[in-house]
N, C-alpha and C positions, 0 to 999 in steps of 0.2 A: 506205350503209355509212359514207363520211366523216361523215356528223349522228350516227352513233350514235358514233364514235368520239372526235369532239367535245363529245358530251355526257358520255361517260365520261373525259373530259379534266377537261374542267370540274368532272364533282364532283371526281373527286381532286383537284384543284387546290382548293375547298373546303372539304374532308377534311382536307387538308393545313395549309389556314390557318387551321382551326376548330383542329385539334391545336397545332400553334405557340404561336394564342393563348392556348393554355389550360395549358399546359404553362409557358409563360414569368411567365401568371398565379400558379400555383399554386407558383413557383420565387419570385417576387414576396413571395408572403405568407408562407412559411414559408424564406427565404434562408438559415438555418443550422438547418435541421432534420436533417441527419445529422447536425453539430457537437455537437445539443444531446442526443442516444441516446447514454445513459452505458454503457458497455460494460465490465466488469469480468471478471478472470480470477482461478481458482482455483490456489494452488499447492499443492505438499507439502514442507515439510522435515520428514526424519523420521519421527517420529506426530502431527505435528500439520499440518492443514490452514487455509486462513486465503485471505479473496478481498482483493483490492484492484482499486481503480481503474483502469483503462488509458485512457478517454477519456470524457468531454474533460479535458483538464488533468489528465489521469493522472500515473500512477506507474513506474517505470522500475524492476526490482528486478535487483538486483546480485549477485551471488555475491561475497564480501569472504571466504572462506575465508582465516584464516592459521593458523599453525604457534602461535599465542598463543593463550590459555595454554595447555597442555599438555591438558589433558582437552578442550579444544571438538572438537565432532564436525564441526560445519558453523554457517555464520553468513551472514546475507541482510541486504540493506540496501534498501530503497523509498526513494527520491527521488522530489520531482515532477520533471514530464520539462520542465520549465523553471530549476527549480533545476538538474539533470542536466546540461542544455546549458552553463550558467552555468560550475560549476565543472569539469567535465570538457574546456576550452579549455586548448588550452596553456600554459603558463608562470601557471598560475592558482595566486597563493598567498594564504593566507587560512584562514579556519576553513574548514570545510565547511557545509550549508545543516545546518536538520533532517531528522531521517530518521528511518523506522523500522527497528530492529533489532531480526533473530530472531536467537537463538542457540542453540544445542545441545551441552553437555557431557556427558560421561560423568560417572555418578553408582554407580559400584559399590559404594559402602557405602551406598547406598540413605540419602541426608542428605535430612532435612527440607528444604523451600524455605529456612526460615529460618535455619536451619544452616549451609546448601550459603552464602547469601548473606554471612552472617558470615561463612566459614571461606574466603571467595574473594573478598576485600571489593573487591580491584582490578578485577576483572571483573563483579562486581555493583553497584558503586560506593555500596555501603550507607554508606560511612564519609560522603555527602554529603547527607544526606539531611534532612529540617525536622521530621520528627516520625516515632517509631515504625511498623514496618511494621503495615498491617491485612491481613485475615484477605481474600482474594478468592476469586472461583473465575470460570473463564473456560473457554469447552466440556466443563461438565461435569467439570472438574478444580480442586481446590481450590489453593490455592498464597496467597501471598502479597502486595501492592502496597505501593507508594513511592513517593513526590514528590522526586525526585533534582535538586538545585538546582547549576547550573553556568552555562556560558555560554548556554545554553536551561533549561529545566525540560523534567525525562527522567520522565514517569509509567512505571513499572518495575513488569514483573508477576515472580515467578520461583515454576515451577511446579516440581515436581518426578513423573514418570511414569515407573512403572518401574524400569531403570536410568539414568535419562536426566533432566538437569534444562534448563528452557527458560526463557531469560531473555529477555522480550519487553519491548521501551522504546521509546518515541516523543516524539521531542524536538517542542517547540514554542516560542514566545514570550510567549503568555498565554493562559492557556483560552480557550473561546471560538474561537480563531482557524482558519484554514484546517488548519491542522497539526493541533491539537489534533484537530479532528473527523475528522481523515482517520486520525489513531489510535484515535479512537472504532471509527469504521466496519472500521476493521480488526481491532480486537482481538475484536468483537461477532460477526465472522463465524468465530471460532478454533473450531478441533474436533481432539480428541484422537483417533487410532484404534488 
């Protein structure tokens, strides 16, 4: 009875270091393998849908509702969650990073995008613009784009659905860059419902 007890010691013991080694192997060769599973989340403002980032090096979205201007319904802001950390410290003054902004105003006299953008040029910021708006369409909705030149460059969509006009921008530093593509991938997943 103790040999048999012994020898089922032994394999566990084994079992055990056969597991260990293989485990700590395989932790070895792939050491930021959860790091590197992009994980993205769907939101909704409104009627329009739209995914972003959450890890790695995701995105952070903000609720920035204010009482300006008068028709906005609601308005979201994505930061990366490094920039996030950055300016959201205390006594932190300074511009703010890039970001992407959704926005949502009322639109009851039913204004063309291009219209709605002249006719509200402070919250569209058409008046900044390098060259006339073209013609876009982003989930199936048509609306208008802009290269909006300030202390970033704001690629500026403004859709009009419904009652409702959507003004989506994403500031970066030069095409190409981190920002830039992270407003590609966000505006590419946009859906109207």
């Amino acid at each position: 009875m103790k040999k048999i007890l012994f020898v089922i010691l032994i394999i566990g013991v084994l079992i055990s270091a056969f597991y260990l080694f293989f485990t700590n192997n395989s932790k070895q060769l792939n050491p930021d393998l959860e790091s590197t599973i992009e994980i993205s989340e769907t939101t909704k403002i409104s009627n329009l849908s739209f995914s972003y980032r959450t890890s790695p090096d995701g995105y952070v979205l903000i609720n920035d509702y204010q009482k300006w201007p008068k028709d906005l319904i609601s308005s979201i802001s994505l930061f990366s969650k490094r920039d996030y950390e950055w300016f959201s410290k205390p006594g932190f003054l300074g511009e703010g990073p890039p970001s992407i902004t959704i926005s949502v105003f009322n639109n009851p006299n039913r204004l063309t995008a291009q219209s709605w953008a002249e006719t509200n040029s402070l919250a569209s910021n058409i008046e900044l613009i390098d060259s006339p708006p073209v013609p876009a369409e982003v989930g199936g909705v048509k609306g208008i784009y802009y290269l909006v030149l300030g202390l970033y460059l704001f690629d500026t969509y403004v859709f009009a659905y419904g009652d409702e006009i959507y003004l989506l921008s994403g500031a970066y530093h030069e095409k190409g860059d981190e920002y830039y593509q992270n407003t590609v991938d966000v505006i590419s997943t946009a859906v109207f419902k």
